[in-house]
C-alpha positions, -999 to +999 in steps of 0.1 A: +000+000+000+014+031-009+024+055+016+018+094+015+019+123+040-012+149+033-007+177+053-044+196+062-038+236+066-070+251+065-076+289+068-102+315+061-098+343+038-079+377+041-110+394+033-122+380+067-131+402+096-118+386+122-089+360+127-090+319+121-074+299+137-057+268+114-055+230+120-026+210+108-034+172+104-013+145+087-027+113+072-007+081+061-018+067+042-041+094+019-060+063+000-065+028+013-070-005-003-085-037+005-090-068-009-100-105-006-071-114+012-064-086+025-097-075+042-081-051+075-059-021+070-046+009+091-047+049+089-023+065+110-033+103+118-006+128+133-012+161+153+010+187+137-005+210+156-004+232+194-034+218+204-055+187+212-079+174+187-109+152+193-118+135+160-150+113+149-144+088+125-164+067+103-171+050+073-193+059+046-206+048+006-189+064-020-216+065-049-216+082-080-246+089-104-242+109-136-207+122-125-221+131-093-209+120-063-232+111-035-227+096+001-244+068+019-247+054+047-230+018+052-223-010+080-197-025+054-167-013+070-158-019+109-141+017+125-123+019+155-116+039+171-149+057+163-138+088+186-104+098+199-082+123+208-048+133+192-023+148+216+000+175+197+027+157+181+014+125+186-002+096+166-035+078+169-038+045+147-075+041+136-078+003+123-109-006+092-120-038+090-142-055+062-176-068+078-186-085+048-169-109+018-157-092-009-150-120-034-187-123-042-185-084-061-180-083-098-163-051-093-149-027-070-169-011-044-157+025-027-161+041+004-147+070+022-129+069+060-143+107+071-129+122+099-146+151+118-133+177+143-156+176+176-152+211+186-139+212+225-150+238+251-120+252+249-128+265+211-160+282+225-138+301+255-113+311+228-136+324+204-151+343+233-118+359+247-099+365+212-124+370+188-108+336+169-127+313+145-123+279+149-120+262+115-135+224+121-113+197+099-135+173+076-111+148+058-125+120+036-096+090+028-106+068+000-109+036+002-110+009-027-125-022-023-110-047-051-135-076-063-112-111-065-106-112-102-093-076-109-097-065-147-078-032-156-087-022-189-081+015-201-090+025-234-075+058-246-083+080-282-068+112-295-083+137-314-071+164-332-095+196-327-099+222-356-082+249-332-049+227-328-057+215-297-059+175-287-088+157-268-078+129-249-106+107-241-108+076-218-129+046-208-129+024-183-140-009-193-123-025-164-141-034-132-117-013-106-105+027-104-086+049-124-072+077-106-054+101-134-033+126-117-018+141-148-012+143-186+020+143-205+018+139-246+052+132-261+063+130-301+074+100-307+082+077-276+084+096-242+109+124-247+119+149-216+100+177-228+058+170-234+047+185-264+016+192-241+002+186-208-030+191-182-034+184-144-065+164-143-069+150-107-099+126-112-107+091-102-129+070-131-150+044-117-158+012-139-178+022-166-170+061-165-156+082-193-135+108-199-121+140-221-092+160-210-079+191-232-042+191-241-030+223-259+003+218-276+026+245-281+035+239-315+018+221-344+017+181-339+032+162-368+016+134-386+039+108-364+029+083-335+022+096-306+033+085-267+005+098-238+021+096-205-002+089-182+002+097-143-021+076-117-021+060-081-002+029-097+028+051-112+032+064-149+015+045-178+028+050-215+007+045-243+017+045-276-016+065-297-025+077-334-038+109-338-075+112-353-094+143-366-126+155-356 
């Protein structure tokens, strides 16, 4: 499972009247998967932080309808500890569990680990004495669900637009995630400098589409084409022909 530190600074704007007061929160891992055989996992969450922090944790559904996402309540995953305090610079270990099988799904199922500030009495005294804002964290961790036969199948198309500018569209036919974190499109096979590139940040569930602009900054020749693709499980390169609209 791959390891990340997410570091949670959250403040208000300048335009603000009064002051905020931030919260800094790691989580390691930021995304977590489970599987068949491997049906328990742990999220460790660190108080960067001056101050004590009471969190609620729990599980929900991570749904999506027409590119929408939408949460649900679910007894699939086991929390625990479902409330706890972090100590500044300390640790707390929350532990998921899967309460039922997962080898009977014919494809992934998602969820999200939320984690929610509980305000302390303290907040309301501060607020009182300095004027402060307490900003509440919310935090949301992934997590994947993989069926027991795993089918990854990614099916990518250029297109060159009448402006210059390329389409790249994608569809996954396979029955887990695709998280795309970035573009790269390369002349040729995968040179050091992209011909053009896009952030794109989004994570395609089984049967989900989609188109992200590339605008090169020079004309594209009539040659194959490398797309480097950035996701959760490193960088993908596929080689691509270039179609017209």
């Amino acid at each position: 499972m791959r390891l990340l530190m997410l570091h949670v600074a959250l403040r208000l704007a300048l335009s603000m009247p009064f002051a905020a007061a931030a919260a800094d929160l790691g989580i390691m891992p930021v995304a977590v998967q489970l599987d068949p055989q491997h049906d328990r996992a742990t999220v460790q969450v660190v108080n960067h932080g001056a101050t004590p922090m009471i969190l609620q944790a729990e599980a929900i559904a991570w749904q999506r309808h027409d590119g929408v996402d939408h949460d649900a309540p679910t007894t699939d995953l086991i929390v625990n500890p479902p409330v706890f305090t972090v100590q500044p610079g300390r640790t707390q270990i929350v532990r998921l569990g899967l309460r039922r099988a997962s080898g009977e799904a014919l494809k992934e199922s998602t969820y999200r680990l939320v984690l929610r500030e509980v305000p302390s009495p303290q907040d309301g005294e501060t607020q009182a004495i300095h004027g402060n804002v307490r900003i509440l964290v919310a935090l949301r961790v992934p997590v994947y669900v993989a069926p027991a036969v795993v089918s990854r199948d990614e099916r990518w198309q250029l297109r060159r637009q009448a402006n210059g500018d390329v389409m790249a569209q994608v569809s996954n036919a396979g029955n887990v995630h695709l998280k795309i974190g970035r573009l790269r499109l390369h002349e040729g096979v995968a040179a050091q400098e992209p011909a053009a590139e896009a952030a794109v940040g989004a994570v395609l569930f089984p049967g989900e589409a989609r188109s992200v602009r590339l605008k090169p900054q020079a004309p594209l020749g009539s040659g194959p084409l490398t797309l480097e693709v950035m996701t959760d499980r490193g960088p993908q390169y596929v080689a691509l022909s270039l179609a017209s609209d």
